[in-house]
C-alpha positions in Angstrom: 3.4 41.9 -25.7 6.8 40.9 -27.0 7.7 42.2 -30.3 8.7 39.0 -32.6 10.8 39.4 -35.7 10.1 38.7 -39.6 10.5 35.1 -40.6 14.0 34.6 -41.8 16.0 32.5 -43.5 19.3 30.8 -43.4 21.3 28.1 -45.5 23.4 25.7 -44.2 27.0 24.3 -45.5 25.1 20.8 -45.9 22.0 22.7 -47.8 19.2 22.3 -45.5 17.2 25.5 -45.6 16.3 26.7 -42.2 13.2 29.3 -41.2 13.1 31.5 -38.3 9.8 31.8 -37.1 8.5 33.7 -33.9 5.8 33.0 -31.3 4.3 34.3 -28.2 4.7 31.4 -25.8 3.6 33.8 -22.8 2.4 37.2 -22.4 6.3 38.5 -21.4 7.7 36.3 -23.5 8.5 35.3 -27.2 10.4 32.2 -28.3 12.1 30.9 -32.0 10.7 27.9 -33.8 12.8 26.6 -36.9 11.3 24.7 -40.2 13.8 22.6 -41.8 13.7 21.7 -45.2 16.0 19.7 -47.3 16.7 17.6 -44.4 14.4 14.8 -45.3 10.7 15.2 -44.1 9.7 18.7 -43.9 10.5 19.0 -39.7 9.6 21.5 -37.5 11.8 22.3 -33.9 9.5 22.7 -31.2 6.1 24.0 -31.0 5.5 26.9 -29.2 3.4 26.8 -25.9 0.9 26.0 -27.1 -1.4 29.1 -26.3 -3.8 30.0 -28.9 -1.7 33.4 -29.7 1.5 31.3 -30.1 -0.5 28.5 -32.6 -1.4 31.2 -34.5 2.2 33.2 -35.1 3.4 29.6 -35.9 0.8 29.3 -38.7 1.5 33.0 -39.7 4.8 32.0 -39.8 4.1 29.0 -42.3 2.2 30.7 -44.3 4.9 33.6 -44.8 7.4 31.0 -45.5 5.4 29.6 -48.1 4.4 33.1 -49.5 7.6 35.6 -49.3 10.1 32.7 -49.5 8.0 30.7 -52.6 8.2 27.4 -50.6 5.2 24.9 -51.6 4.9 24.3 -47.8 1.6 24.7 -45.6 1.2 22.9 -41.9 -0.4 19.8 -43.6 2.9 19.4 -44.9 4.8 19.2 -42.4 5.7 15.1 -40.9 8.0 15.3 -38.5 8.2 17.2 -35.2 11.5 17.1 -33.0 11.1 18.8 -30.1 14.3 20.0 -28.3 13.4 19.7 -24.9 9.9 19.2 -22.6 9.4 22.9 -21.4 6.0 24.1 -22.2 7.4 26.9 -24.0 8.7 24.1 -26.4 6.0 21.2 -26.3 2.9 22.7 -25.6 1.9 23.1 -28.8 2.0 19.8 -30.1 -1.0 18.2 -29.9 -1.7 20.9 -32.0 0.2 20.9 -34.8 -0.1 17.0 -34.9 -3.4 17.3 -36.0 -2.9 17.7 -39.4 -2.3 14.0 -40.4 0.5 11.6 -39.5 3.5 13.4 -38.1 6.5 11.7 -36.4 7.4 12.7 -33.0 10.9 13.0 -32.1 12.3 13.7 -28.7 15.1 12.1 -26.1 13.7 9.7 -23.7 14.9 11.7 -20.9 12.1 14.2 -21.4 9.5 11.9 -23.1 7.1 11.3 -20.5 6.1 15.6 -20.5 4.3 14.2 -23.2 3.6 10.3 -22.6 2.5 10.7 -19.0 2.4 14.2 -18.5 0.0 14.0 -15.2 2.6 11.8 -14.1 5.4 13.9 -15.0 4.1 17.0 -13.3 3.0 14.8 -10.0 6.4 13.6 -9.3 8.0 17.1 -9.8 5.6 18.8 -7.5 6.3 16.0 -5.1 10.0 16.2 -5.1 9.9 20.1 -5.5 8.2 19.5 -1.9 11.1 17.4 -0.4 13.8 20.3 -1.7 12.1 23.1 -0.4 11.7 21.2 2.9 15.3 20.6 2.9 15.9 24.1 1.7 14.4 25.9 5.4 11.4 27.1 3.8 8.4 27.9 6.1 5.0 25.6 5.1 3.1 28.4 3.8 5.8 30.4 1.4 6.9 26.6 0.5 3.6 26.0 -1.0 3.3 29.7 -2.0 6.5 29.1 -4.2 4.9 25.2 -5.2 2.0 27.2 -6.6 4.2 29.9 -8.2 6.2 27.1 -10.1 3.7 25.0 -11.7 1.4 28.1 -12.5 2.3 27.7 -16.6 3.2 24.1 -16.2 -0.1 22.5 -17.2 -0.1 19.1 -18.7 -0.5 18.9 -21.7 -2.4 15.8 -24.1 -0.8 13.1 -23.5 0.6 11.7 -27.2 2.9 8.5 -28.4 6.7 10.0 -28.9 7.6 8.0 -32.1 11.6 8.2 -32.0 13.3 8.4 -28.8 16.1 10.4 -29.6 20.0 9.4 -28.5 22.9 11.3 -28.5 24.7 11.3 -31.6 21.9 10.1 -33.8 22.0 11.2 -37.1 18.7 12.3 -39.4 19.1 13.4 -42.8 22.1 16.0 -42.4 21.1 16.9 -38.7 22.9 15.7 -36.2 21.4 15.0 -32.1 23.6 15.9 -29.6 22.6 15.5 -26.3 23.2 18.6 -23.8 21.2 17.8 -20.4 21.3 20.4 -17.6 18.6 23.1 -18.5 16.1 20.2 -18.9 17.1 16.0 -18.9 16.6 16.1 -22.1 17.3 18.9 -23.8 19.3 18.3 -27.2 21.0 20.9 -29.5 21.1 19.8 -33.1 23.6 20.7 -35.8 22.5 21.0 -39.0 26.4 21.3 -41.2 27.7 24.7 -39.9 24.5 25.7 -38.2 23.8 24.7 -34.7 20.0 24.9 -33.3 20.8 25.6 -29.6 17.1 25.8 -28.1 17.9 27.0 -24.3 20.9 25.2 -24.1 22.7 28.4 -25.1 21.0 31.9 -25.3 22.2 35.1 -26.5 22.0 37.4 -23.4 20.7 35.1 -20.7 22.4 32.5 -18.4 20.0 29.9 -18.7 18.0 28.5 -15.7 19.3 25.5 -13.6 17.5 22.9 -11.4 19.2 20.6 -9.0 19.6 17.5 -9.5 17.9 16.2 -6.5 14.5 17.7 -8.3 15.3 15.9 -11.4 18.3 14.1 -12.6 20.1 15.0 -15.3 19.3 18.7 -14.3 22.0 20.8 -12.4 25.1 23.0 -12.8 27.3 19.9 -13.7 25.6 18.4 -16.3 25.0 22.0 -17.9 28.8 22.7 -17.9 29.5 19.4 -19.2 26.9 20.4 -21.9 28.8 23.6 -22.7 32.5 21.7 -23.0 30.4 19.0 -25.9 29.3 22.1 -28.0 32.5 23.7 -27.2 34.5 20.4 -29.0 32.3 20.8 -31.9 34.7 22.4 -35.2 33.2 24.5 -37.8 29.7 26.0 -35.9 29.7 29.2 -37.9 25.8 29.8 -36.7 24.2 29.1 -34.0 20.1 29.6 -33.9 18.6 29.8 -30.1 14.8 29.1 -28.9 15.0 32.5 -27.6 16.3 36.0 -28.1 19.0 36.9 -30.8 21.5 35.3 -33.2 24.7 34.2 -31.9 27.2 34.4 -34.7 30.0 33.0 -32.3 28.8 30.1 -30.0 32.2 29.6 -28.6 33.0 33.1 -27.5 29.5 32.7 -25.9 30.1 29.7 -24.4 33.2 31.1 -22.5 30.9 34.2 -21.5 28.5 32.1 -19.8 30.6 29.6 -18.3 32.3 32.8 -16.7 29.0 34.0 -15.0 28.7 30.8 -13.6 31.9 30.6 -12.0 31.1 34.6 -10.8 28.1 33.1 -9.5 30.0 30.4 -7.0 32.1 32.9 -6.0 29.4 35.5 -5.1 27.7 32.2 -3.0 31.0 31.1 -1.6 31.3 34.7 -0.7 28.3 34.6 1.6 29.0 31.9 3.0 32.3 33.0 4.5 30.8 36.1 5.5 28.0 34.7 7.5 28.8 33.8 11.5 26.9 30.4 11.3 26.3 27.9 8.6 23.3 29.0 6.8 20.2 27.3 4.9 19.7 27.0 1.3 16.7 28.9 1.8 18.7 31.9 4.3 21.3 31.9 1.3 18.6 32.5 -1.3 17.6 35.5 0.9 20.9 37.0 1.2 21.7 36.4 -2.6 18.1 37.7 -3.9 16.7 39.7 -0.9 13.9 41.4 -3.0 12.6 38.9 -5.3 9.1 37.3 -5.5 6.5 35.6 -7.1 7.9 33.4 -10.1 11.5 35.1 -9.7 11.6 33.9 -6.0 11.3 30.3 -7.2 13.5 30.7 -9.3 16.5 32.4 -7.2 16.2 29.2 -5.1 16.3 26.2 -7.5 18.7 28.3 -9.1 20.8 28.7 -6.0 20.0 25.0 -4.8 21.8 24.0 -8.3 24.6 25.8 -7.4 25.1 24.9 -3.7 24.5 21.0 -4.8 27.3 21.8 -7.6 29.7 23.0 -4.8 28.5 20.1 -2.2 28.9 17.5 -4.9 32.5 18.5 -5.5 33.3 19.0 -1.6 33.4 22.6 -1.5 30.5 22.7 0.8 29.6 20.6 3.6 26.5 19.7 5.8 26.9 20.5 9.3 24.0 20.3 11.3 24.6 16.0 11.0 22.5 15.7 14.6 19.4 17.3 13.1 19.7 15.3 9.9 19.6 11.8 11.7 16.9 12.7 13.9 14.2 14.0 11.8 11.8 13.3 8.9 12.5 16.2 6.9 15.1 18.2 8.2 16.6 21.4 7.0 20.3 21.0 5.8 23.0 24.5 6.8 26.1 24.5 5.0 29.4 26.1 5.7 33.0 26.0 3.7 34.9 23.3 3.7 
C-alpha cells in the first residue's frame, strides 16, 4: 500500500489556510486532497476515488485537521466541493462526501458530464477508444484486450447535479480558476495568492499522461503545452501543491523540465521513424517505442504515443501515406512516415 504523509499545512500570501491531506485512491497509488479555509465556504479539492479506504483517509484527514491544527471543522462542515478534473482518482468520491447536507459542486463544463451523465460519458469513450485503436493497427482481440485494460477503474460513478460550471478565469473568494486542458478537458489548476493547486496538470517527478485528441477533445500534447506556457505567464507562484507525489517549491523550473521530456519524447519517435524502411503504424510505433509493456502500461504507451504522433501530424511533421487504403475501407489503419 502506498505510504501517505501527515496532514500539513500551508498559508497563503492572500491568507487562505490550505490542508494537505492524503488518500489511497488505488492499491499502488496515493493522491493529495486540499481543504481550504478562509476562502469563503469551507471547500474541499477533489475527492479521492472514492474507494472505501480512500473515504476513510479523507475523514482521518478531517478529523486531524480539526484535532492537531485546532480548526472547528468536521465533514458536515464542509459546502463546497471543486473538483479539479473528472478522473476517478479525483471525482469518485463525491457522491460521498455530498452526503452530508447541501454542498455546492464546482467543476468546468468540459469534464461535467463524468458526473452528470457518467454512463454516457464512459459509452462514448469506449466507443471512440474503439475507432483509435482501429486506426492505430491493433489486432481485434489485443484491441479489445487493451478496451478492457482501460476502463478496468473507470466505473461510473452516481450520477449528481454540478452546481457551478467553472470558466477560466473565474474568480471565488481569493482563488482564482485557470483553465489548463490536456491531461483531462477539463482539468483546472487554481491559484490561491502565491500558492498554486496544480492537481495533474503538473507533478513533481512524473510527465503526466496524454490522450489524443481524436479520443477526446481538448486532450492531447498541444493543449497540454499550451497549458504549461498559461502557468508559466503566471508572476509570484512561490508554491505549487500537486494531486500527486511531492511539493514543488519551483513550478517554473518544473515546467521547463517537463516541457523538455516532451520534446525528448518527439525526438525519440521521430527517431524511429527515420530508422524504419517503411512507414509504420501507430500501433508498430508503440511496439518499437515500449516493446515489453502490458496490461494497463500497454494502453497507456499507445494513447500516449497516439498523442504525440497526432501532435507531430497536426503540425505537418508527419504524414499519412497509405491514402489508397484510407479511401477504400471502413476502418482503415493509418502508416506514417517523415515529412
Amino acid at each position: 500500500m502506498p505510504h501517505l504523509p501527515p496532514v500539513s499545512r500551508f498559508l497563503s500570501n492572500n491568507g487562505v489556510r490550505i490542508y494537505r491531506i492524503g488518500c489511497r485512491v488505488f492499491e499502488t497509488l496515493s493522491a493529495r486532497v486540499y481543504l481550504l479555509l478562509g476562502a469563503g465556504p469551507a471547500t474541499l479539492v477533489d475527492t479521492g476515488s472514492g474507494l472505501e479506504a480512500c473515504n476513510r483517509d479523507i475523514l482521518a484527514g478531517l478529523e486531524a485537521v480539526r484535532h492537531e491544527f485546532g480548526e472547528p471543522i468536521s465533514v458536515a462542515d464542509v459546502r463546497r466541493i471543486l473538483v479539479s478534473h473528472g478522473h476517478i482518482d479525483h471525482v469518485g468520491g463525491l457522491p460521498r462526501f455530498c452526503r452530508e447536507g447541501r454542498v455546492e459542486v464546482l467543476m468546468h463544463a468540459l469534464d461535467c458530464s463524468v458526473v452528470t451523465a457518467p454512463e454516457e460519458h464512459l459509452a462514448v469513450a469506449k466507443a471512440r477508444l474503439r475507432v483509435f485503436l482501429n486506426h492505430a493497427g491493433e489486432e481485434p482481440a489485443h484491441r479489445e484486450a487493451l478496451i478492457t485494460t482501460s476502463f478496468a477503474l473507470r466505473r461510473p460513478i452516481e450520477a449528481m447535479a454540478v452546481t457551478t460550471r467553472l470558466n477560466d478565469g473565474d474568480e471565488l473568494d481569493g482563488m482564482r480558476i485557470l483553465h489548463t486542458p490536456g491531461h483531462s478537458p477539463g482539468q483546472v489548476c487554481v491559484a490561491v495568492g502565491n500558492v498554486l493547486l496544480s492537481a495533474d496538470h503538473i507533478l513533481a517527478r512524473t510527465v503526466p499522461q496524454q490522450w489524443p485528441e481524436s479520443i477526446t477533445p481538448y486532450h492531447g500534447l498541444g493543449h497540454y503545452l499550451d497549458s504549461l506556457d498559461k502557468i508559466q505567464g503566471i508572476p509570484g507562484l512561490e508554491l505549487t501543491l500537486p494531486a500527486h507525489e511531492q511539493i514543488i517549491q519551483d513550478v517554473y523550473a518544473r515546467i521547463h523540465t517537463i516541457r523538455a521530456a516532451h520534446l525528448r519524447r518527439l525526438d525519440r519517435l521521430l527517431a524511429t521513424l527515420r530508422r524504419a524502411d517503411r512507414p509504420l503504424s501507430l500501433s508498430e510505433i508503440t511496439a518499437q517505442l515500449y516493446p515489453d509493456v502490458t496490461g494497463i502500461r500497454a494502453a497507456l504507451a499507445i494513447t500516449d504515443v497516439g498523442a504525440r504522433v497526432e501532435y507531430l501530424h497536426q503540425r505537418g511533421r508527419l504524414q499519412v501515406v497509405n491514402l489508397d487504403e484510407i479511401q477504400a475501407q471502413d476502418q482503415p489503419v493509418y502508416r506514417y512516415a517523415v515529412v
